[in-house]
C-alpha positions in Angstrom: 47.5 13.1 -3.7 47.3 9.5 -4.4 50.5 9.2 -5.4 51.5 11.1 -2.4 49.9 8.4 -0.1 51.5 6.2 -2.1 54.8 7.3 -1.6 54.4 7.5 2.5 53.2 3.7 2.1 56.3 2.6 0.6 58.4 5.4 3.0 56.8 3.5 6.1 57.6 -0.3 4.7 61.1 1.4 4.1 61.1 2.0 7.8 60.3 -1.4 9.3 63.3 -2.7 8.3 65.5 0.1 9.6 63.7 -0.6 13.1 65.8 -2.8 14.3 69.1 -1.1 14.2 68.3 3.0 15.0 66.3 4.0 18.3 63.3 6.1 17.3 61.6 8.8 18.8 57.9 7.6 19.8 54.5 9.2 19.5 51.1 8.0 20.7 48.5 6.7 18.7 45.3 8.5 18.1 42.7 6.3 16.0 41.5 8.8 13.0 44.9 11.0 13.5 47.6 10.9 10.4 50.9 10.7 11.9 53.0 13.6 12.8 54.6 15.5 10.3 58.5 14.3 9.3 61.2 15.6 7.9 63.4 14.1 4.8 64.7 10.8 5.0 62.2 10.4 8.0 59.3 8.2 8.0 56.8 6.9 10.5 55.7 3.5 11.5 52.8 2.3 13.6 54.1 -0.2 16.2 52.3 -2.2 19.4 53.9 -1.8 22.4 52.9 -5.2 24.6 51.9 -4.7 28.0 54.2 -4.9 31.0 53.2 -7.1 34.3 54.5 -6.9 37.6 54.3 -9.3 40.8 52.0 -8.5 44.1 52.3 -10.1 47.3 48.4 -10.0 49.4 46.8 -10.9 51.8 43.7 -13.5 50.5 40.9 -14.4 52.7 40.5 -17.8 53.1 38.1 -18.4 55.6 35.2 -15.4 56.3 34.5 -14.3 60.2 31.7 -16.6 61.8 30.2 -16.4 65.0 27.7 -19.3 66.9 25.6 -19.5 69.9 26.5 -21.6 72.4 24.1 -22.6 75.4 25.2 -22.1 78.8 23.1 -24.7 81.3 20.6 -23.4 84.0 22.1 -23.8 87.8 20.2 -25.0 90.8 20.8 -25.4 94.5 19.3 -27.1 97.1 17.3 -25.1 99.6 15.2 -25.8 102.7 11.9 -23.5 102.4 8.6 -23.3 104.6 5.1 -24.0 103.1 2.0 -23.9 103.5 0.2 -27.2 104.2 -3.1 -25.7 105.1 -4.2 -22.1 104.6 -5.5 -19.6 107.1 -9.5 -19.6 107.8 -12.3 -18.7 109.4 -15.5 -20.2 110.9 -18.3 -17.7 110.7 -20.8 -17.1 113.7 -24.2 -15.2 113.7 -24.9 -12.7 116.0 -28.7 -11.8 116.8 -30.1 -9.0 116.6 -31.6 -6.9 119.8 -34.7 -4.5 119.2 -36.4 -1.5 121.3 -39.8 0.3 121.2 -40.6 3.8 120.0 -43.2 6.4 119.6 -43.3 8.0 115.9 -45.8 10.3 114.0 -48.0 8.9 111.0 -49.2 10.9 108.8 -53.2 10.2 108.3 -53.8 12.7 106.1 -51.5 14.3 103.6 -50.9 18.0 102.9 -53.1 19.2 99.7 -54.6 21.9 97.3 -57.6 22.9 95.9 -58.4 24.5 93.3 -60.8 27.3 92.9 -61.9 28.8 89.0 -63.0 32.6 89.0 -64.5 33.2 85.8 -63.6 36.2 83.1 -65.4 39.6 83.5 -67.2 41.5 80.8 -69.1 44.8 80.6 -71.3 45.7 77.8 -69.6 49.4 75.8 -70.6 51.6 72.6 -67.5 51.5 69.9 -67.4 53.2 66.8 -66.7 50.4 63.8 -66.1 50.9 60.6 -68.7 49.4 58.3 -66.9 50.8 55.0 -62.8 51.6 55.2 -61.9 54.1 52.8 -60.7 53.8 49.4 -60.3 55.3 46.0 -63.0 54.9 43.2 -62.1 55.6 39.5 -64.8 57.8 37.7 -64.8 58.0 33.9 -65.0 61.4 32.2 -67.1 61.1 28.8 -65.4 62.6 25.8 -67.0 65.8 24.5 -68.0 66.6 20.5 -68.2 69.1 18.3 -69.9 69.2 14.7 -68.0 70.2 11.6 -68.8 70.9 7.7 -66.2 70.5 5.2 -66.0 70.3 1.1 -65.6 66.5 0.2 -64.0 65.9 -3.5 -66.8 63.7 -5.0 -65.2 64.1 -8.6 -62.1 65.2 -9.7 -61.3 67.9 -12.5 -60.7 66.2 -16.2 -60.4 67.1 -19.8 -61.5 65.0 -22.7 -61.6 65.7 -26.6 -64.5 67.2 -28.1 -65.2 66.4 -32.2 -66.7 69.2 -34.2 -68.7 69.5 -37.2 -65.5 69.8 -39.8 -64.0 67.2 -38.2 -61.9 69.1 -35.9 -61.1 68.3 -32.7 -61.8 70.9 -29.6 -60.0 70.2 -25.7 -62.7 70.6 -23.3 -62.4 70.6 -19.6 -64.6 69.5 -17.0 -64.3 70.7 -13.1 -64.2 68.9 -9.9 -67.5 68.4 -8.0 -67.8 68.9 -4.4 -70.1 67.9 -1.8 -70.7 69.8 1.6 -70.8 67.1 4.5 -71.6 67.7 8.0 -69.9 65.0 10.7 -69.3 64.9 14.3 -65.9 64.8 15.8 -64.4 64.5 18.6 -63.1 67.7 20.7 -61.7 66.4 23.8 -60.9 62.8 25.0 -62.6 61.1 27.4 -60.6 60.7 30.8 -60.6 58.6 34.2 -59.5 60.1 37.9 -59.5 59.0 41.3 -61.9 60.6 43.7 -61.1 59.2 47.7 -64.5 58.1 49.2 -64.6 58.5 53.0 -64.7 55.5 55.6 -68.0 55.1 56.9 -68.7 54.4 60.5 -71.2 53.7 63.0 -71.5 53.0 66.4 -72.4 49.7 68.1 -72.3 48.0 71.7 -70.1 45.3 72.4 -69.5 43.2 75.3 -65.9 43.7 76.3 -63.7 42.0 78.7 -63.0 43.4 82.0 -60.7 41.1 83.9 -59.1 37.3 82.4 -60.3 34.1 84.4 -58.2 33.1 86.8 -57.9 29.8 89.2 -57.0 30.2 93.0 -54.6 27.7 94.7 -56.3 26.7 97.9 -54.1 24.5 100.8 -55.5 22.1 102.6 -53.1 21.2 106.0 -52.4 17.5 106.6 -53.7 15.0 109.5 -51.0 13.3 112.1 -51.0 10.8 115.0 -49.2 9.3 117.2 -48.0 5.5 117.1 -45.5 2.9 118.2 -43.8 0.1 117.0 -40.6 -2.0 117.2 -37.8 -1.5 115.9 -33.9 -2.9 115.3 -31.3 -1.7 117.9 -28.4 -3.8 117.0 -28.9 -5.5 113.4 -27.7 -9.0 113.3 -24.3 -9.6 112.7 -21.5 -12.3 111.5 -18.6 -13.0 113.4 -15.3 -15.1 112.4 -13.4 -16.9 114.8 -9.7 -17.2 113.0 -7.9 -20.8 112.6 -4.2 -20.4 111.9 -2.6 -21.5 109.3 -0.1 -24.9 109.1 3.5 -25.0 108.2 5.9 -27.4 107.2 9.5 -27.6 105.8 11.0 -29.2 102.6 14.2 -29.3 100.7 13.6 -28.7 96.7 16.1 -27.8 93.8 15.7 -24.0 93.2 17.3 -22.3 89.9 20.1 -20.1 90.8 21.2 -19.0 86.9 18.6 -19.6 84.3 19.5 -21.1 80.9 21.1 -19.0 78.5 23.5 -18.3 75.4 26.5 -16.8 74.5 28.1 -15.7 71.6 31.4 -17.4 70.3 33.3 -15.3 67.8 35.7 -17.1 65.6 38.3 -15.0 63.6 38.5 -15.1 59.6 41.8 -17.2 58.2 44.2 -15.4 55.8 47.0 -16.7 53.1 49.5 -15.0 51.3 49.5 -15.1 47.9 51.6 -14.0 44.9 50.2 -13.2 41.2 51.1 -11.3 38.0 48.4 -7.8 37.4 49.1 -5.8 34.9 50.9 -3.0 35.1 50.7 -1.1 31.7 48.0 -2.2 29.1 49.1 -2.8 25.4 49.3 0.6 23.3 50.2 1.5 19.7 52.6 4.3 18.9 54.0 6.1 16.0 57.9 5.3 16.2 59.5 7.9 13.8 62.6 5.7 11.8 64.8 7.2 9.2 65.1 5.9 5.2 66.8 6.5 1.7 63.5 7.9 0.2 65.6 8.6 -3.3 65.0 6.0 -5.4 61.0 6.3 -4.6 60.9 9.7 -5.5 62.4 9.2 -8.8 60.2 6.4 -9.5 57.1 8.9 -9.3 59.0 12.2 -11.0 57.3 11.1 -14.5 53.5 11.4 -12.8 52.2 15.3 -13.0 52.9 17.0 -9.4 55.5 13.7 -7.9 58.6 16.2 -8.3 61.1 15.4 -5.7 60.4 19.0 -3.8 56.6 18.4 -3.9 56.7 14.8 -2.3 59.0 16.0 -0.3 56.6 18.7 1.2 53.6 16.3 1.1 55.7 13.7 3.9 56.4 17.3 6.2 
């Protein structure tokens, strides 16, 4: 394989110098991409195509659209107009009063109550009370005995070794002792219950009330007499006598328009220009070119797997 690579090195070289007199088909460039494949006598050579510019006529501006304020002057005219040199008044003037007699009623006494208490009634009556209410005692039931006898073991049965007169030895055996004892027990429990004791009453006299106290509203009726005195028929009053008011008339500058602004637009200013762009960026392309390969490949036949056929088939 390296000698392979080797071999399309040299093939390409070989092809730079054929450039110039054969037109060769083009391919685009792919960064990481091997070229495409070729035939014999074909060979493949990276070459960068410059970029192309054409010429543009526009419109540039040269001045941007503005706009100012400009202020338009207040008016005035002269005009005759009536004023007042002295205001309207009035003089004020009092008016007496006038008065008349009349008879009215006074009260000498007022309207009032009295009150009057009646006190509570009571009557003196037998009632049955209850001294004691009734309830529930708890009475204890003693517990009843009876007396038993019974055998008590007061020694237990044993045996023990008995020595004779030829020096022989005999088991003996002693029995259990018992002792008749008489105790009390107990046959039956003792117990509690309830027994209900009655209420018990009696009769007593109390003094009970009959009818609540109670206090009476009692009216007393007012006193009057009869009286005169003076009084106001026509209160006093004010009057105002009117003075009309005085006039003259003056010529004076009055504002017809008032002061104000206006806006003054002024147009944005254009050139014509002319300037290269670009019209197609630089690129690189495989340009396929055709070469005497012959003499490489024999160059290479002595390395293992460089046979003419094999190159050959590496370049397709």
């Amino acid at each position: 394989m390296k000698s392979a690579a080797m071999l399309f090195s040299v093939v390409c070289l070989c092809g730079v110098a054929l450039a110039a007199d054969v037109t060769p088909d083009e391919v685009p460039f792919v960064e990481g991409q091997m070229p495409p494949a070729g035939r014999p006598n074909e060979g493949w050579v990276l070459v960068r195509r410059p970029a192309t510019y054409k010429c543009v006529t526009e419109q540039v501006e040269v001045s941007p659209a503005a706009s100012y304020m400009e202020i338009v002057p207040a008016k005035f005219e002269s005009k005759q107009e009536q004023v007042m040199v002295c205001p309207e008044t009035k003089v004020a003037r009092c008016v007496p009063a006038t008065f008349k007699c009349e008879k009215f009623q006074q009260v000498t006494r007022e309207e009032s109550f009295k009150y009057e208490i009646i006190p509570a009634k009571f009557e003196e009556v037998e009632q049955e009370v209850v001294v004691t209410p009734a309830h529930e005692e708890l009475r204890l039931v003693p517990a009843q005995y009876k007396t038993t006898t019974e055998q008590v073991e007061v020694s237990a049965a044993r045996t023990y070794w008995k020595k004779q007169k030829d020096d022989s030895y005999c088991l003996c055996e002693v029995p259990a002792k018992f002792v008749t004892v008489t105790k009390r027990v107990v046959e039956k429990e003792a117990t509690s219950e309830k027994v209900t004791v009655p209420a018990c009453t009696k009769r007593v006299k109390v003094c009970k009330k009959v009818a609540d106290a109670e206090v009476k509203k009692i009216p007393i009726s007012g006193e009057t007499c009869t009286m005169e005195r003076t009084v106001v028929d026509q209160p006093a009053t004010v009057a105002y006598d009117t003075i009309p008011a005085k006039y003259e008339t003056i010529c004076k500058q009055v504002q017809v328009e008032p002061e104000s602004k206006r806006k003054v637009e002024m147009p944005a200013k254009f050139e014509t220009i002319s300037r290269q762009v670009l019209d197609k960026p630089a690129t690189m392309v495989w340009r396929k070119i055709k070469c005497d390969c012959g003499d490489i490949v024999k160059k290479y036949k002595e390395v293992p797997g460089t046979d003419e056929a094999s190159l050959l088939k590496t370049l397709r």
